[in-house]
C-alpha positions in Angstrom: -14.5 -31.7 13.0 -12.9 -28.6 10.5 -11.7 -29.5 8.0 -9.4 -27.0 5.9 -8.5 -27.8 1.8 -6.3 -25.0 0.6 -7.5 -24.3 -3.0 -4.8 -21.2 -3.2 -1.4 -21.0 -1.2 0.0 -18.0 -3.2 -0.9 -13.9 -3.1 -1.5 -11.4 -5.8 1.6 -12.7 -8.1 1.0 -16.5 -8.5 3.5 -19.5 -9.2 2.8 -23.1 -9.6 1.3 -24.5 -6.7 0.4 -20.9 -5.1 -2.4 -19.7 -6.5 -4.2 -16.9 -5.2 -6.4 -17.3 -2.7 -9.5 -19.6 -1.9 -9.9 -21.9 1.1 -12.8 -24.5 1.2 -13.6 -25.1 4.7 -16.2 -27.6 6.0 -17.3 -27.1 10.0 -19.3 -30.4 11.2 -20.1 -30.8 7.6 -21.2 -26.9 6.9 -19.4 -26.2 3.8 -18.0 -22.4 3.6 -15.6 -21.4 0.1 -13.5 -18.5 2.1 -11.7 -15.7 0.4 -12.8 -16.9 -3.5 -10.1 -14.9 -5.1 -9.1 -15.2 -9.2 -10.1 -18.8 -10.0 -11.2 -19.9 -7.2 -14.7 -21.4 -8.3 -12.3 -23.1 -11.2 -9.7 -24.8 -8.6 -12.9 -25.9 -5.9 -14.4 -28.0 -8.8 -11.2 -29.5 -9.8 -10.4 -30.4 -6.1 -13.8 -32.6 -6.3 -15.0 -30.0 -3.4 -18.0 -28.8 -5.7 -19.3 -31.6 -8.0 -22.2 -30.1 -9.0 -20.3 -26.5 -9.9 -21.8 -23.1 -8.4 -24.7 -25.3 -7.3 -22.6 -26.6 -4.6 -21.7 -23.4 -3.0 -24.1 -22.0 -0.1 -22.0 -19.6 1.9 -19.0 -17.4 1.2 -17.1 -16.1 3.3 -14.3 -13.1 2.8 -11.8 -11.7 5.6 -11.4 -8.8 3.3 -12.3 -7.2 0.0 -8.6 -6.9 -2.3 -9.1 -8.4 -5.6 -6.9 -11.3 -4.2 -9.1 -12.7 -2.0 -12.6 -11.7 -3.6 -12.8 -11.2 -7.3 -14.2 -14.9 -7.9 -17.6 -13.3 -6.4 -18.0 -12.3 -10.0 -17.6 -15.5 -11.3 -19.9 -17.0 -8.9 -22.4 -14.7 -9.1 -22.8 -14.6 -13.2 -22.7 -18.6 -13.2 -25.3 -18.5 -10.9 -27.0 -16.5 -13.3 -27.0 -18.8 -16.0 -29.8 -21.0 -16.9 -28.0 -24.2 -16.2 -27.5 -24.2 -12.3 -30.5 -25.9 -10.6 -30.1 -24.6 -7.0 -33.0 -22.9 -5.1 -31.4 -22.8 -2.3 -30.4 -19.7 -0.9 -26.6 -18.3 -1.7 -25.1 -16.7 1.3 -22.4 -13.8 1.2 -20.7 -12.7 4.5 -18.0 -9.8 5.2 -16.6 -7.0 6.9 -18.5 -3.4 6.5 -17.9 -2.2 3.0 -19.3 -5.7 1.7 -22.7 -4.8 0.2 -21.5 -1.4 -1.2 -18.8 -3.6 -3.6 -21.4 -6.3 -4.7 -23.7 -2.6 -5.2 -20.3 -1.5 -7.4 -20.4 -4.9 -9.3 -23.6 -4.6 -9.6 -23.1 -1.3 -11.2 -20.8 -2.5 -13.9 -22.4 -5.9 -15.2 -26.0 -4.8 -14.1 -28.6 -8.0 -13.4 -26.0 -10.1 -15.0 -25.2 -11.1 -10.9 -28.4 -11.7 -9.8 -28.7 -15.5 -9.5 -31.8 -16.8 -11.5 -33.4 -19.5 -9.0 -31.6 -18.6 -5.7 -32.2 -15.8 -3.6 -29.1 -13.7 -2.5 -28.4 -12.8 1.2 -25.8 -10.7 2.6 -24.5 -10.4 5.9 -22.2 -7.7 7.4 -20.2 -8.8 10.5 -17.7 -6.6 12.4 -14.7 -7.6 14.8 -15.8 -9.4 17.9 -19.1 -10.4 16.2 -19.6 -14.4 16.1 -22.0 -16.2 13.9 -23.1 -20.2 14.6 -23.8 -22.5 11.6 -26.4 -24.7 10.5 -24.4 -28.1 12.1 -23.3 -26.7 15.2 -20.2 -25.1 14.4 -19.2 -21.2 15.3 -17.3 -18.8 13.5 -15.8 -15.5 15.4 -14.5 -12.7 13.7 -11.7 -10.6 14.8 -9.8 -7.5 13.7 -6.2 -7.6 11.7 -3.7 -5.5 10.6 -4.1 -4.7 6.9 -4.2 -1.6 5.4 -7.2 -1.7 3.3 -8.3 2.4 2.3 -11.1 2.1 -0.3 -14.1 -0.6 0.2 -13.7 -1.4 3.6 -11.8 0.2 6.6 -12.1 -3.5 8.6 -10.3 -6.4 7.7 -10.7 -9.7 9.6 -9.9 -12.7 10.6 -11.8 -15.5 11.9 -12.0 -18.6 14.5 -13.7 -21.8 13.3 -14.9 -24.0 16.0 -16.9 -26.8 15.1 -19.5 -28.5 18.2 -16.4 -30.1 20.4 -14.8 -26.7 20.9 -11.9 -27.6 18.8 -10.6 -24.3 16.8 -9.0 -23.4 13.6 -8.1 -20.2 13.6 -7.5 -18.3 10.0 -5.7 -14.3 9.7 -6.3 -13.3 6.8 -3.8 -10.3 5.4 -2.0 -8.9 8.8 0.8 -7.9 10.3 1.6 -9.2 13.9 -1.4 -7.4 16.0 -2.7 -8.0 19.1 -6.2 -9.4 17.5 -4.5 -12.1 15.6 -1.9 -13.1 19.3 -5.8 -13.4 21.3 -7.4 -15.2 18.6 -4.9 -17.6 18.4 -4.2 -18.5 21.8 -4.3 -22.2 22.4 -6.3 -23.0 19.1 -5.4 -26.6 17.7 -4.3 -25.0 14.1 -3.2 -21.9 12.8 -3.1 -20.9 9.2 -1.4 -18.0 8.9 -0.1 -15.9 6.0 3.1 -15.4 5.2 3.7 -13.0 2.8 7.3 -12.5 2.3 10.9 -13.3 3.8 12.4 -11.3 6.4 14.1 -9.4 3.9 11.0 -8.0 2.1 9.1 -7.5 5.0 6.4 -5.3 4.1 3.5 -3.5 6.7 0.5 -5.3 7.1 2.0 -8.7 6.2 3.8 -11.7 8.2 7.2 -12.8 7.6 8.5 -16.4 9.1 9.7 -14.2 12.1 6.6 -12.8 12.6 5.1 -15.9 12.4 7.3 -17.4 14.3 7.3 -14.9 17.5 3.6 -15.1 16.9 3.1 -18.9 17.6 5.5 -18.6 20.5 3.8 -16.1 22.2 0.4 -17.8 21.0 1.3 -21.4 21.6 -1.1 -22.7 18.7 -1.3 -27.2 18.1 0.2 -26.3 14.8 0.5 -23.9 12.1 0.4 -24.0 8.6 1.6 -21.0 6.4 -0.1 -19.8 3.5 -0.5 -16.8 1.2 3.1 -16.9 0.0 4.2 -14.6 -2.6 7.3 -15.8 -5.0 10.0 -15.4 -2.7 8.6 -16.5 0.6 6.9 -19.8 -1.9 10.7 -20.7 -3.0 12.3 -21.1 0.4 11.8 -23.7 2.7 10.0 -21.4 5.2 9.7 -24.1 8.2 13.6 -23.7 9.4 12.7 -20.1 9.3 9.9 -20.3 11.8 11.4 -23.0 13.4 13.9 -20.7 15.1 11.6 -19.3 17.4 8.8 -21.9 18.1 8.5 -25.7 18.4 5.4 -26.1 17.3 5.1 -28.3 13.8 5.0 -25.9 11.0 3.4 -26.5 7.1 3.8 -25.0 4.8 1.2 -24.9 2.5 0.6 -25.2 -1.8 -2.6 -25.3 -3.5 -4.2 -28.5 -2.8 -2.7 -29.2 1.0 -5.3 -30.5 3.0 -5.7 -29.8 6.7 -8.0 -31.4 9.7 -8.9 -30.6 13.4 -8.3 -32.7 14.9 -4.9 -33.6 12.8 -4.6 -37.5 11.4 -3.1 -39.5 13.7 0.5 -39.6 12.7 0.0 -36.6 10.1 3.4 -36.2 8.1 4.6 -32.6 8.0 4.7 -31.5 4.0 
């Protein structure tokens, strides 16, 4: 089972109910905070996700490294330096290329500040087409994306959940329409996708309800749930939109939407 809670629906400019972004996902019972952007470690404890604070997160996982979808590793990272957190467990980061020379760039600003105090740190670099399993059974694939992306990292990714049935969420990160994210997507039982802005706004290395839409056609995903909406695309009812070119059920997401593979019977679509 995967399990999806959207901590942050929104991008870079936030509104009620779209923050920016942070996913907790839980894979056969493996728990993963993905993309920790600003307040992200705030907004997982408030969801209940992470009772015991910072001592509840083992692995992080990030598709890319824009303040957006990453800065929270700061936050993470000094409260697991405190004396407070219990944890020995070990605290596992994993990214694209480009990951260990930013936490060396943090590093290099608020010195042994980030080194957690009882828990050793591991980091793992993964590259498109690389595939990881976890602890429970589950798999996670990465795949390459569309996003321009010129100073930490070249590679930006996306990823493929499957848990120990086979059943597959599948998560783009910042993209355009690209080939990667059409294969990755093919036939997976959900599909949370960003979608930046409307039509009108379109802007390279993002998706619009279009794009989305032409995407899930041509992909034929169980359903798809937008995220990553900045003000304009977060004020419309984007579902219409994307409904012109697909019939596949479309959500669209705010901060706190909860998502399943597979879907509760009789699942209402927000």
């Amino acid at each position: 089972m995967i399990l999806c809670h959207i901590l942050g629906a929104g991008g870079a400019t936030p509104l009620p109910g779209h923050s920016p972004a942070a996913y907790h996902m839980e894979v056969d019972g493996d728990p993963i905070l993905l993309d920790p952007g600003p307040g992200a470690l705030v907004r997982l404890v408030a969801a209940g996700r992470a009772p015991g604070g910072v001592d509840d997160v083992a692995h992080l996982l990030l598709s890319h490294l824009h303040p957006d979808h990453c800065l929270d590793l700061v936050t993470i990272l000094f409260a697991a330096h405190s004396p407070l957190p219990a944890c020995t467990d070990p605290l596992l980061i994993t990214g694209p290329p480009g990951l260990r020379y930013l936490l060396e760039r943090f590093t290099g600003i608020w010195g042994s500040s980030l080194e957690p105090r009882r828990r050793e740190l591991q980091v793992r670099e993964v590259v498109a087409g690389e595939a990881f399993d976890l602890p429970g059974g589950g798999r996670v694939e990465g795949f390459a994306v569309d996003h321009p992306q010129d100073r930490m990292a070249e590679v930006c990714l996306g990823y493929r959940f499957l848990d120990g049935e086979g059943r597959s969420l599948v998560y783009s990160g910042d993209t355009g329409p690209c080939p990667g994210l059409t294969r990755a997507a093919a036939g997976c039982d959900l599909l949370v996708v960003e979608c930046s802005t409307t039509d009108e706004l379109a802007t390279p290395g993002h998706m619009t309800p279009t794009g989305v839409g032409e995407l899930c056609a041509a992909a034929a995903p169980g359903r798809v749930a937008l995220t990553h909406q900045y003000p304009p695309a977060a004020e419309l009812d984007l579902r219409p939109l994307v409904g012109r070119h697909t019939e596949i059920p479309v959500i669209q997401a705010r901060d706190g939407t909860v998502l399943s593979v597979p879907a509760p019977e009789g699942e209402p679509t927000p």
